[in-house]
ROPADO-164208 format. One record per residue (C-alpha): chain; x, y negated, z. Coordinates in steps of 0.05 Angstrom, whole numbers, plus 5000, padded with zeros to 4 digits. Example, Ala and Ser with C-alpha at 12.3 -4.5 7.8 and 13.67 -1.06 7.14 Angstrom:
site chaine: A; x: 5246; y: 5090; z: 5156
site chaine: A; x: 5273; y: 5021; z: 5143
***
This chain:
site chaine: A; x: 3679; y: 3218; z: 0664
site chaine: A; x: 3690; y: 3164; z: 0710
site chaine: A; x: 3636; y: 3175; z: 0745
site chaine: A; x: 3659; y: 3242; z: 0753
site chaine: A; x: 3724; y: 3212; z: 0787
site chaine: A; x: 3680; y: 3170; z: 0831
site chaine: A; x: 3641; y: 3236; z: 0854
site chaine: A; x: 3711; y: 3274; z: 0874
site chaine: A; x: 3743; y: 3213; z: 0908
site chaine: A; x: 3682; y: 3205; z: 0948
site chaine: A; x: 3689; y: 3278; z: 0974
site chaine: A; x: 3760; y: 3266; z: 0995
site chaine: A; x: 3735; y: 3209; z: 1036
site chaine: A; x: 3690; y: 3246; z: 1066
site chaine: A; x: 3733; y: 3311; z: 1076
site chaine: A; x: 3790; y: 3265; z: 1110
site chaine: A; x: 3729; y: 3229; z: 1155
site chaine: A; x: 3710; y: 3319; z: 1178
site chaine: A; x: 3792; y: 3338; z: 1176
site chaine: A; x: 3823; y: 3278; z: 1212
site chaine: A; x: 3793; y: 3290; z: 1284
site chaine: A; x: 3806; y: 3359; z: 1276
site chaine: A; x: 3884; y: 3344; z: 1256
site chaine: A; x: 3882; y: 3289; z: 1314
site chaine: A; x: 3861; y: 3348; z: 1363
site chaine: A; x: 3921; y: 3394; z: 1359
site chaine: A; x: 3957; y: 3326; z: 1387
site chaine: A; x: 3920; y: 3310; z: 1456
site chaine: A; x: 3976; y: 3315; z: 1512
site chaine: A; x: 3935; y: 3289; z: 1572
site chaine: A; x: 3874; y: 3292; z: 1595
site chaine: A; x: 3855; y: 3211; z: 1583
site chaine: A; x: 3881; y: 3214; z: 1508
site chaine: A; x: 3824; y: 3267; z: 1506
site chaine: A; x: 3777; y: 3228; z: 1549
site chaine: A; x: 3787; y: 3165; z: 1502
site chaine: A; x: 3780; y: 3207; z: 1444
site chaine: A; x: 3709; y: 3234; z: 1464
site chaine: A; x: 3688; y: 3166; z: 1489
site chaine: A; x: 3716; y: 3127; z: 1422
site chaine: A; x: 3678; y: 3181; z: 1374
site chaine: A; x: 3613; y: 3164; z: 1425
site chaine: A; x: 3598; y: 3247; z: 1432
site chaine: A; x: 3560; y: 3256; z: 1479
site chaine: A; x: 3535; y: 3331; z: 1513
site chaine: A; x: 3461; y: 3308; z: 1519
site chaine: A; x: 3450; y: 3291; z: 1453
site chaine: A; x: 3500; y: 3337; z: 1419
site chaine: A; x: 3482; y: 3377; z: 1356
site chaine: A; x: 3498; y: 3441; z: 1317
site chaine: A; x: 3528; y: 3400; z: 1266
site chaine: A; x: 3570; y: 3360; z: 1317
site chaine: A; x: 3585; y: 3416; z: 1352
site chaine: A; x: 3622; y: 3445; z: 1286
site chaine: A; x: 3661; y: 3385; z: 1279
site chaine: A; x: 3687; y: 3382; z: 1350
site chaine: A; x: 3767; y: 3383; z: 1350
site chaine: A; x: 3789; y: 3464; z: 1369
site chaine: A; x: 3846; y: 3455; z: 1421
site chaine: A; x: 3888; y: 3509; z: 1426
site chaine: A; x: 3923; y: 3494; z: 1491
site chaine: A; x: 3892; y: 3461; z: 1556
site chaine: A; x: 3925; y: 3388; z: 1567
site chaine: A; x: 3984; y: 3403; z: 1610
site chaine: A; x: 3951; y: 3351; z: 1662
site chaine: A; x: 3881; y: 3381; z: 1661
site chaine: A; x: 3898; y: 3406; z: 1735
site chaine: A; x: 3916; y: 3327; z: 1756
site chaine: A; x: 3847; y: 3308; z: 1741
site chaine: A; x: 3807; y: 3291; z: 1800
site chaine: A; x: 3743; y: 3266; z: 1767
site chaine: A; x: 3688; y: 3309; z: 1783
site chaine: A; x: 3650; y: 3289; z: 1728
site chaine: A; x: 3702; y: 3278; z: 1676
site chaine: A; x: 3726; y: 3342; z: 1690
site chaine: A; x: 3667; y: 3375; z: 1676
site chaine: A; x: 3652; y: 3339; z: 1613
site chaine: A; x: 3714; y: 3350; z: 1583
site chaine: A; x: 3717; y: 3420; z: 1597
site chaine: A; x: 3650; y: 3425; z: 1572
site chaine: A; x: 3669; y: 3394; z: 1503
site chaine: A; x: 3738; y: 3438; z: 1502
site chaine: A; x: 3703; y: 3504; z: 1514
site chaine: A; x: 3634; y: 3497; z: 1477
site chaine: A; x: 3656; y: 3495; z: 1408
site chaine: A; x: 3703; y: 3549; z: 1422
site chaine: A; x: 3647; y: 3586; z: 1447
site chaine: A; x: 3602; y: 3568; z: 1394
site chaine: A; x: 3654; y: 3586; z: 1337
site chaine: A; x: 3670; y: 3658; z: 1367
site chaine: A; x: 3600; y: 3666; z: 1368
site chaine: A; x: 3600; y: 3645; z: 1298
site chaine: A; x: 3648; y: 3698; z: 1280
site chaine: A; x: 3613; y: 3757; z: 1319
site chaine: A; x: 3537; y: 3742; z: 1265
site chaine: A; x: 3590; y: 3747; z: 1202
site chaine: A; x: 3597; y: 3820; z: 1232
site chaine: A; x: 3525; y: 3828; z: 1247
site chaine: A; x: 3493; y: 3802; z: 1189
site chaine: A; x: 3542; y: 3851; z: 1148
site chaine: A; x: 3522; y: 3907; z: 1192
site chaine: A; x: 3444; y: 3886; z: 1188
site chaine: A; x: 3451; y: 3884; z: 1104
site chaine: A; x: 3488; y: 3948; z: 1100
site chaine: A; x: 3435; y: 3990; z: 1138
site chaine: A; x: 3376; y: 3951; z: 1098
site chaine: A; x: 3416; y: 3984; z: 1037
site chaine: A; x: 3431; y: 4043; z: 1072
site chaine: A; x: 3354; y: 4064; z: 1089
site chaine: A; x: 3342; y: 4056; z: 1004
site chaine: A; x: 3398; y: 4086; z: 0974
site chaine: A; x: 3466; y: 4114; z: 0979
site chaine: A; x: 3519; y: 4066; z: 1005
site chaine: A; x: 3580; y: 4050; z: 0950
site chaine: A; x: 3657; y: 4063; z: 0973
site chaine: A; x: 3659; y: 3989; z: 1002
site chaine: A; x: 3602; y: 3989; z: 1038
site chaine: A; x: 3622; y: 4061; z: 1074
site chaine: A; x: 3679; y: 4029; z: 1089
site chaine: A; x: 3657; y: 3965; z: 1123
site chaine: A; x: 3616; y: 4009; z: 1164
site chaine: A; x: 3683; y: 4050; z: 1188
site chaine: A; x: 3727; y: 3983; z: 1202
site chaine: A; x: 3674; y: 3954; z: 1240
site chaine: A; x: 3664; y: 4018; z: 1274
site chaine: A; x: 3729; y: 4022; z: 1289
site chaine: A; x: 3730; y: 3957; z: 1309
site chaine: A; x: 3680; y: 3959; z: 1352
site chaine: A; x: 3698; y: 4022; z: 1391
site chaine: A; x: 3649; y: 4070; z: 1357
site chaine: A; x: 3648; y: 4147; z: 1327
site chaine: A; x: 3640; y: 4136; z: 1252
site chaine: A; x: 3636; y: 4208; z: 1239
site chaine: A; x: 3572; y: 4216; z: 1212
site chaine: A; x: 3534; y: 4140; z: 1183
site chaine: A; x: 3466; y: 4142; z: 1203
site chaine: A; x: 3408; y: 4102; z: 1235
site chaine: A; x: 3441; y: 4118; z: 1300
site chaine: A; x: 3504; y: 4081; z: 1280
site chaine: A; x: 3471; y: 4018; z: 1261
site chaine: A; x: 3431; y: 4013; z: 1323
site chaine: A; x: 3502; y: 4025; z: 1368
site chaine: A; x: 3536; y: 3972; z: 1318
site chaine: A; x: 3482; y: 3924; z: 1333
site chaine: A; x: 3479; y: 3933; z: 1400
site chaine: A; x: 3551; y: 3920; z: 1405
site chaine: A; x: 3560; y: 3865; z: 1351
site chaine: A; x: 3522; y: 3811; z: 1384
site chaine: A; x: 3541; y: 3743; z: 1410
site chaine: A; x: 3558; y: 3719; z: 1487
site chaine: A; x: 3500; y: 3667; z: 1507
site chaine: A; x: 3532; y: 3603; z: 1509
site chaine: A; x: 3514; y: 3595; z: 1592
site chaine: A; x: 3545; y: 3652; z: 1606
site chaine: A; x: 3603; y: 3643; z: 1572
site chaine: A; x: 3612; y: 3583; z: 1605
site chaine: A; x: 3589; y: 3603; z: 1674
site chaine: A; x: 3643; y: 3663; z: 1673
site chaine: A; x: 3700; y: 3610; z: 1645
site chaine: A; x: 3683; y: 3563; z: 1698
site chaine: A; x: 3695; y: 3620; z: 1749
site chaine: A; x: 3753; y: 3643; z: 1722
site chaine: A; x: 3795; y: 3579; z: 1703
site chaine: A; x: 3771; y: 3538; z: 1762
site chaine: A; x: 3746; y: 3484; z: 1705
site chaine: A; x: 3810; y: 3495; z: 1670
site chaine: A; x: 3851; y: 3474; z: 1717
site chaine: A; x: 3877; y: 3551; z: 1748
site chaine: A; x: 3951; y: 3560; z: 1735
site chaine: A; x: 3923; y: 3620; z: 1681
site chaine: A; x: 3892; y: 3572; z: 1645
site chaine: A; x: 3943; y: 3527; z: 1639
site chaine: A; x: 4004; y: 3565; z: 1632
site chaine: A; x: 3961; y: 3624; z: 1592
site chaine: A; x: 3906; y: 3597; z: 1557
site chaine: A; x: 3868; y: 3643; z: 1600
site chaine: A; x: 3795; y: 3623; z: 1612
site chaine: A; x: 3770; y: 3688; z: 1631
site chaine: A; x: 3832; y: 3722; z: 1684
site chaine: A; x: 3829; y: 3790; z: 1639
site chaine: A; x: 3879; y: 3838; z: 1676
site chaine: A; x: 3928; y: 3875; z: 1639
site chaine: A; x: 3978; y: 3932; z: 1667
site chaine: A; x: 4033; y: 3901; z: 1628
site chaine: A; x: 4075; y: 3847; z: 1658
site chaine: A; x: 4105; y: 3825; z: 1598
site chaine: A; x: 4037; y: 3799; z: 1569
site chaine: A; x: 4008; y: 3769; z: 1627
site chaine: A; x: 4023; y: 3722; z: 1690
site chaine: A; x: 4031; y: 3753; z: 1756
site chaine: A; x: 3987; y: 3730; z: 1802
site chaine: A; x: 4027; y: 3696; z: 1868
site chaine: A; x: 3977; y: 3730; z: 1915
site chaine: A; x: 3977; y: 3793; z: 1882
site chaine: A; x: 3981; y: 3853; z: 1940
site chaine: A; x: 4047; y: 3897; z: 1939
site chaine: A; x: 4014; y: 3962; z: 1928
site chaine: A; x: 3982; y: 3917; z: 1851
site chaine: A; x: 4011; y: 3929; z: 1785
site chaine: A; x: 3967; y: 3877; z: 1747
site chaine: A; x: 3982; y: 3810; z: 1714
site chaine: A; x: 3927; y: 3758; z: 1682
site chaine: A; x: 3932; y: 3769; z: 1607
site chaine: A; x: 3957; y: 3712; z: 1573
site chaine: A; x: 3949; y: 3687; z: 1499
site chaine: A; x: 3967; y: 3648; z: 1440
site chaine: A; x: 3913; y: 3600; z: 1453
site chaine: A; x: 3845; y: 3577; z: 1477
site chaine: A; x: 3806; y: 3612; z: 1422
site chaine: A; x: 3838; y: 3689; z: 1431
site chaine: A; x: 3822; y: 3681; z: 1502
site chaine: A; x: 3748; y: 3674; z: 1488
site chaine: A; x: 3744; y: 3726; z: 1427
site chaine: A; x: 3773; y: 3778; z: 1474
site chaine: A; x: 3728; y: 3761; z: 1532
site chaine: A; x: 3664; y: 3770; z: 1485
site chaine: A; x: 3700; y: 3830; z: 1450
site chaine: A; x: 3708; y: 3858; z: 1527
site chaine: A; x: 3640; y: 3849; z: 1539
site chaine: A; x: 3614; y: 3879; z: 1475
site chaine: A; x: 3653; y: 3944; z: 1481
site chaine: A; x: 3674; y: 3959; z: 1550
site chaine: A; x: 3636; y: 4013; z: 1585
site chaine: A; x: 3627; y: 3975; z: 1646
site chaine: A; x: 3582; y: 3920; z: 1603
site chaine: A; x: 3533; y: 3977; z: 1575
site chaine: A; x: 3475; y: 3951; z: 1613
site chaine: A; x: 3480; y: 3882; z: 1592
site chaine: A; x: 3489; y: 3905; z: 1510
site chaine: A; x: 3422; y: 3939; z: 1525
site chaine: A; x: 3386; y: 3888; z: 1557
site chaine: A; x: 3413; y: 3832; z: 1507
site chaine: A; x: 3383; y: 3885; z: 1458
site chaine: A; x: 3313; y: 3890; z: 1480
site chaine: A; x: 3308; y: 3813; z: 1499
site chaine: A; x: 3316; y: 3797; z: 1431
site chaine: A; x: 3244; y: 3845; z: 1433
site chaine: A; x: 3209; y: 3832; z: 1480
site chaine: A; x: 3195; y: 3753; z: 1516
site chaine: A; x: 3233; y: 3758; z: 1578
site chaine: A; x: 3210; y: 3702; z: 1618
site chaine: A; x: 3291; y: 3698; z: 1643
site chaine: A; x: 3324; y: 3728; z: 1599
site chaine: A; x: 3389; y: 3695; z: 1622
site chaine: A; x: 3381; y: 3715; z: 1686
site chaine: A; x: 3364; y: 3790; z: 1669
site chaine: A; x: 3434; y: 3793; z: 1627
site chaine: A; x: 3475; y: 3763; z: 1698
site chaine: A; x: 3449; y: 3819; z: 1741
site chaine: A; x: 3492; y: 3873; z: 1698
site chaine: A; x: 3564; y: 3828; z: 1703
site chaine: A; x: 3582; y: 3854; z: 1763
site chaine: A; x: 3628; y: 3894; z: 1739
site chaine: A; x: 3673; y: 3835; z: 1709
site chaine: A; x: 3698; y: 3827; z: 1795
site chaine: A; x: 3724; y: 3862; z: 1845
site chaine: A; x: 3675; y: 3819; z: 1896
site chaine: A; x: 3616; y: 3857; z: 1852
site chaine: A; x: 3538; y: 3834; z: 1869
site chaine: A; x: 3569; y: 3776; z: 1900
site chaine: A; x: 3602; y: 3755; z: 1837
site chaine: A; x: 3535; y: 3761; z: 1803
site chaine: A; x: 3514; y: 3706; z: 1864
site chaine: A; x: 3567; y: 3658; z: 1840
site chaine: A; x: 3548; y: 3664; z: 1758
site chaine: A; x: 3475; y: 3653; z: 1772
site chaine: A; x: 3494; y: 3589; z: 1819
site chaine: A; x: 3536; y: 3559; z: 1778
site chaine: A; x: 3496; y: 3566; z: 1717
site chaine: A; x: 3432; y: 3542; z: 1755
site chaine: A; x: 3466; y: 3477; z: 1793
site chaine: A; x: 3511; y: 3453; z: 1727
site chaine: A; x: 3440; y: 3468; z: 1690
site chaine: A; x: 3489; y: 3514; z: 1629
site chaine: A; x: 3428; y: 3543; z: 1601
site chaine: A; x: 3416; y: 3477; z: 1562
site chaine: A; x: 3475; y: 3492; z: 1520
site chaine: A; x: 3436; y: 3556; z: 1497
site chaine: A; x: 3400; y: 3509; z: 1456
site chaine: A; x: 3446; y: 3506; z: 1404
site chaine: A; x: 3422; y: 3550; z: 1348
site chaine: A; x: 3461; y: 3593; z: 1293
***
């Protein structure tokens, strides 16, 4: 029996040691209590892990300094170590779907599916944008080629862009990494340079982490991105010798500046060297 005690107050201890710096995280008002928190826990991006990665603090706002920060390369560390287990966790999130999807249809090409298994395949159909009219092969292969994650360098590349490092008045005042338009003023931040003849606004949200699901979510379903769902699908297939690369060249849709936009992702993933964070496995 008592050793029994000794077993469950060893868990708390270790629970409180995983929970505290999560807790601790909601807290960070400037940029340096962030900075010292990083440096003090001795994380460091080169030698960061899955299972560190899981246990990074999930901010939901920006500090309301980030845009005072003048630091090239604290800047870019810290936004690195904000955004990547955001990233990583939405990712997370978007395999739970998958692997249901994948274990369904491995049922599915045995035997009839039972009432809860039909209708998983209808809310994540409906989730995902897709006719559930008839379930069959041809589903599965649409809900797989929708339900897949965002590499991690491109999802950084793209909120690099888009939040100037986190430091864009979207970001800030919106918890928007990704400057997603929206036709509705009340829900977004109107742009100061927006032309007379626009109706648009940068959607804004909650926090950090809707910002990112509905960026991957956009990518996943929107017509524009079909290209890129098919080449992420055939990657996974066949050894691309750049795959990374092959996915960039069908984002042009995601800016009004087009092929040249396309210029900018592949720059700034190549010179900040993002595809390193694609190590990072699931």
């Amino acid at each position: 029996m008592k050793f029994a005690q000794l077993k469950y107050k060893l868990f708390i201890i270790l629970l409180g040691i995983f929970i505290c710096p999560l807790l601790n995280a909601q807290g960070f008002k400037s940029w340096k209590e962030l900075h010292i928190y990083y440096k003090k826990n001795n994380i460091q991006l080169e030698t960061l892990t899955e299972k560190q990665l899981e246990f990074l603090p999930i901010l939901d706002v920006l500090p309301a300094d980030f845009d005072e920060l003048k630091d090239v390369q604290i800047k870019k560390k810290l936004f690195y170590l904000i955004t990547l287990p955001i990233i990583y966790q939405s990712n997370s999130l978007i395999l739970e779907d998958r692997q249901m999807v994948i274990n369904i249809e491995k049922k599915y090409t045995r035997t009839d599916l039972n009432e809860n298994e039909t209708n998983e395949v209808i809310r994540l159909s409906k989730k995902y944008k897709l006719d559930y009219s008839d379930i069959n092969l041809k589903l599965f292969k649409q809900l797989k080629q929708r339900i897949n994650i965002i590499p991690i360098s491109l999802a950084l590349g793209q909120a690099i862009i888009e939040s100037g490092w986190g430091q864009s008045r979207f970001a800030l005042e919106g918890n928007a990494l990704y400057g997603q338009w929206t036709t509705n003023e009340q829900r977004g931040i109107i742009p100061e340079e927006r032309d007379e003849d626009k109706n648009h606004a940068v959607l804004k949200f909650d926090n950090l982490q809707k910002s990112v699901q509905a960026y991957m979510y956009n990518i996943n379903t929107h017509g524009a991105y079909y290209s890129f769902r098919v080449v992420r699908r055939i990657a996974e297939k066949v050894q691309y010798t750049d795959p990374i690369s092959a996915k960039v060249k069908f984002l042009a849709a995601y800016a009004e500046i087009g092929d040249k936009y396309v210029d900018k992702l592949e720059l700034i993933i190549e010179s900040n060297k993002l595809r390193e964070f694609d190590r990072f496995k699931y």
